[in-house]
C-alpha positions in Angstrom: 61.4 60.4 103.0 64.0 62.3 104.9 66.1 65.7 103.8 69.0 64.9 101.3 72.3 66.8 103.1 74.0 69.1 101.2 77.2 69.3 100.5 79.2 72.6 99.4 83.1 72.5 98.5 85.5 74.5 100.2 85.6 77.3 98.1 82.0 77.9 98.3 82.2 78.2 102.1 84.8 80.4 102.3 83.6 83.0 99.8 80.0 82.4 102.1 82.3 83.3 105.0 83.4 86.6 103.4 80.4 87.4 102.0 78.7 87.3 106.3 81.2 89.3 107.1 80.7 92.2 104.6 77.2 92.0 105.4 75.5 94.2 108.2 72.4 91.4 108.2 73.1 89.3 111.2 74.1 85.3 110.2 70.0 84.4 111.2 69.2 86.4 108.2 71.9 86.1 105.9 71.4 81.8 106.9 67.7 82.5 106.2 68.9 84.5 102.9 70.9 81.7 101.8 69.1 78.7 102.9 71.5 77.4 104.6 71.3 75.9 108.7 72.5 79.1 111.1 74.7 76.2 112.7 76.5 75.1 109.6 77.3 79.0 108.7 79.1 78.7 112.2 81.0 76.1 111.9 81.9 77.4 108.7 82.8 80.9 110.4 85.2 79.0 113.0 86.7 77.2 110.6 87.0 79.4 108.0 87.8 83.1 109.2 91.3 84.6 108.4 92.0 85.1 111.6 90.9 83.3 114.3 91.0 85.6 117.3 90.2 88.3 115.0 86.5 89.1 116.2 83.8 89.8 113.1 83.2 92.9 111.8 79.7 94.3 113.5 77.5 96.6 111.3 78.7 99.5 113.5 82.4 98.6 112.8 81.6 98.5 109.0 80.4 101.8 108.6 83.3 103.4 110.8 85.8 101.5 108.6 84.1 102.8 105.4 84.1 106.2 107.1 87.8 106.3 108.1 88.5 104.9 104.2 86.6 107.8 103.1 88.0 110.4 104.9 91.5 108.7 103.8 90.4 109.1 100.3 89.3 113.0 100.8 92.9 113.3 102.5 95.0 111.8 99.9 93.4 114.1 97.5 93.6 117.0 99.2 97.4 116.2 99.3 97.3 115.1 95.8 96.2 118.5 95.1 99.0 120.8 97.5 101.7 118.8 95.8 100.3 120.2 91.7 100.1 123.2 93.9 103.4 123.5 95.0 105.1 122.0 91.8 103.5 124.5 90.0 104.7 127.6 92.5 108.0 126.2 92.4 108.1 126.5 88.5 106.8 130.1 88.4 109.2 130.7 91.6 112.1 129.1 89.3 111.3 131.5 86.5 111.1 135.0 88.3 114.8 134.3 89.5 116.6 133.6 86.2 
């Protein structure tokens, strides 16, 4: 007796689709992962990305985004931290002259 298809809803294949391209596997692997046909996560990725010229995130591209949100992160802090700084001067600066 032959394979019985199966069928996944919409929902399903678009959290797939955002779950490839978080992923650093490659869609062989993640397909293999998920056991589901590399074609059909294809179609899905045509039909389903955001943005359709957009190209996928490569491994390489993930870890430079995380890198560049990181050193955001480090950045807003350090700014976080001059502006306590500078509130606090201006008090003691506010003081001294009155």
């Amino acid at each position: 007796m032959g394979k019985t298809r199966q069928h996944y809803n919409d929902e399903f294949k678009l959290q797939t689709v955002k779950y490839i391209q978080e992923q650093t596997k490659n869609i062989p692997q993640i397909a293999e992962e998920l056991n589901i046909p590399e074609s059909t996560l294809q179609q899905w990725m045509v039909k389903y990305r955001k943005f359709e010229n957009e190209p996928l995130l490569t491994p390489e591209a993930l870890r430079e985004r995380d890198r560049k949100i990181k050193t955001q992160a480090k950045e807003i802090a350090d700014l976080q931290e001059e502006i306590e700084i500078l509130k606090k001067a201006m008090h003691i600066f506010s003081k001294e002259k009155n």
